[in-house]
C-alpha positions, 0 to 999 in steps of 0.5 A: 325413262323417255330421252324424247326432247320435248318442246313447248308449242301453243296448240291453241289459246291457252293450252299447250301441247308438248312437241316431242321429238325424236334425238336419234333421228335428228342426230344421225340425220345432221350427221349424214347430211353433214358428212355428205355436204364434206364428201361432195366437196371433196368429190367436186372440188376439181369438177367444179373448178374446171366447170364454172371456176368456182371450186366451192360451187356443188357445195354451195348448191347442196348447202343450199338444198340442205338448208331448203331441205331443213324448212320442208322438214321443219313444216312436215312435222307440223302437218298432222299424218291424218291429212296425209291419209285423207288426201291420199288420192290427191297425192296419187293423182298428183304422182301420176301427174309429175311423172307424165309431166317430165315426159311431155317435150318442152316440160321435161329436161334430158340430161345424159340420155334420160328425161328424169328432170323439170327445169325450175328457173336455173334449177332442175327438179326430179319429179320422181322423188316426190311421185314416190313419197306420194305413191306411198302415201297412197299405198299405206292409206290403201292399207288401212281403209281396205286391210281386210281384202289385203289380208284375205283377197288376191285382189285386194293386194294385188289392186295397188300393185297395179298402180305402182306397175303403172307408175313404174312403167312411166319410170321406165320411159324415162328411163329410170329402172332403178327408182322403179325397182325401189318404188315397187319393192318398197310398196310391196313390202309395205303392203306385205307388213300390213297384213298380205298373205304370204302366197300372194306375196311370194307370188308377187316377188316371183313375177317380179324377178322374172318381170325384171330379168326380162327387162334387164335382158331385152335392152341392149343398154341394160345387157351391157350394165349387166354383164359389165357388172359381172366381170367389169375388168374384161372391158376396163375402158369402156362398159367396165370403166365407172365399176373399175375405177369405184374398186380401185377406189375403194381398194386404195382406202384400205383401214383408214384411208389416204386421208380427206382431199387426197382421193386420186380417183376423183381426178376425172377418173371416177365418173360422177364422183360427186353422184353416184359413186360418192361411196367410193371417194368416201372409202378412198379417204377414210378406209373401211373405219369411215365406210363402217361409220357411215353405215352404221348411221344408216343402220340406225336411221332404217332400225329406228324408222321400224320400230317406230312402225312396230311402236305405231302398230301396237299403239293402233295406228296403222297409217303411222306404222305404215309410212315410218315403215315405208320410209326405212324400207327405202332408205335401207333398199336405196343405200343398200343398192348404193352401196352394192354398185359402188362395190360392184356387187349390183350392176348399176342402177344411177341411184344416190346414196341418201343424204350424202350424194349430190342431188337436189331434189333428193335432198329436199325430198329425203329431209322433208320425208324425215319431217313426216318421221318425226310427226308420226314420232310425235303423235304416236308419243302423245297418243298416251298408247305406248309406255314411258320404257318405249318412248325412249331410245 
């Protein structure tokens, strides 16, 4: 028996359609987006009061991008994923567009070093994070219309490797190697479940690692990430400091944690406490039973995004099967890298932890992304192609 929720809307005069819409997406996404909203009060409470004397101010501006994020949401899951697919050069010719933008003295704005953001009024707006989803787009509608090459050709694979190389090229100018990272695995994933051959992408993920490795080794900047990375307490106050401080954090927390609010090392010794490591003052104040829930919500959301993509595949929709697949491969690779600095497992790369980090445009990208979810859920509901027994949860 489906758990789908149904809900009634006029397709046109006279006749209706049925809206069906997945509950544990919408579930588990409330609840993330939730947690995070307390998290980063939490994490921000003492840095906004010293900033602007307003304790409360990083919560109101995340309430904010949350409720903005929920209308994006609300309007993806009305816009049918065919447009999505017939506009997708459109949609790469507007990446590239966003990405060489922020770049442009005067249009993008530096925060920290880093030339990742365009300031909107009073508010910043990081253009990556739509580029990506578009790029996507563009990598799942290449998929489709050309499967054939990408399964028997090296250059039919290789063909839109090329243009996410280009993008992260511009990613890294910014610079922001750890977006580029996720950007290129997640489409070289995407392109290797439409149907690559194996050769290729093995060959792919080879050139990869050592294109990173030689990245991360030829940056003074990057070398120093690293090795801080690998044994942070040989330089506790300088390189090894965020890293140090995130597993004190995390070590404090123990089972159940020292209890909401109580977090000691978001007193101005954890940096971007509210950001990036948003993971360890969560581990501070709920212990290794709040860390597991929270990950299991993220289990969840990736596991369900996938198997819609198998269920869109069986149903002969392979844009569908390729978008949910291309949002729950970046999700999982996103917070698995979260995480993994936070724990000091991965050097630090300066990405958010989905639905929980403090971050505007990250925010309303992801939630919009989740909108998409949802419409490729529908449609592959109602395509009368997938039994009652796996419309279900």
């Amino acid at each position: 028996m489906t758990v789908a929720v149904s809900l009634a809307y006029s397709r046109s005069a006279g006749r209706q359609a049925r809206l069906a819409i997945d509950p544990v997406v919408v579930a588990v996404t409330l609840a993330l987006v939730l947690v995070g909203l307390v998290m980063v009060t939490s994490a921000s409470i003492t840095l906004a009061e010293r900033q602007v004397g307003d304790p409360f101010a990083y919560l109101d501006r995340q309430l904010l991008s949350a409720a903005l994020g929920l209308v994006c949401a609300g309007v993806m899951l009305l816009v049918p994923l065919s447009l999505w697919q017939r506009a997708a050069p459109l949609l790469l010719a507007a990446a590239f567009v966003l990405l060489v933008v922020v770049l442009v003295p005067g249009l993008g704005h530096e925060v920290n070093g880093s030339r990742r953001w365009i300031r909107i009024g009073p508010v910043n707006f990081q253009p990556s994070e739509a580029a990506r989803v578009a790029l996507l787009a563009y990598v799942s509608a290449y998929a489709v219309r050309y499967q054939e090459a990408l399964s028997s050709t090296w250059q039919g694979f290789f063909k839109p490797l090329a243009v996410l190389g280009v993008a992260a090229a511009l990613l890294l100018v910014e610079p922001d190697f750890g977006a580029a990272v996720v950007l290129v695995a997640t489409g070289t994933l995407v392109l290797f479940l439409a149907g690559a051959r194996w050769r290729d992408f093995m060959g792919v993920a080879a050139i990869g690692a050592l294109g990173v490795a030689v990245l991360a080794l030829t940056s003074d900047y990057r070398v120093r990430r690293l090795t801080a990375f690998m044994d942070p307490w040989s330089d506790p106050y300088d390189s090894g400091f965020q890293l140090t401080q995130s597993l004190i954090a995390i070590g404090r927390g123990e089972w159940f944690g020292v209890g909401l609010g109580s977090s000691i090392q978001k007193l101005s010794y954890l940096p971007e406490a509210h950001t990036d490591f948003v993971f360890a003052v969560l581990a501070e104040e709920f212990g290794l039973l709040g860390v597991a829930c929270v990950l299991l919500l993220f289990l969840v959301l990736v596991l369900r995004s996938l198997r819609l993509s198998r269920l869109a595949a069986e149903a002969g929709m392979p844009f569908h099967a390729c978008m949910a697949a291309a949002f729950g491969i970046w999700l999982g690779l996103q917070a698995f890298i979260n995480v993994g600095v936070n724990m000091g497992l991965l050097p630090t790369k300066g990405l958010t932890l989905p639905l929980l980090s403090y971050g505007r445009s990250s925010m309303l990208v992801t939630l919009a992304w989740i909108g998409v979810l949802l419409r490729i859920h529908h449609e592959v509901m109602a395509s009368g192609r997938v039994g009652s027994e796996r419309g279900g949860a």
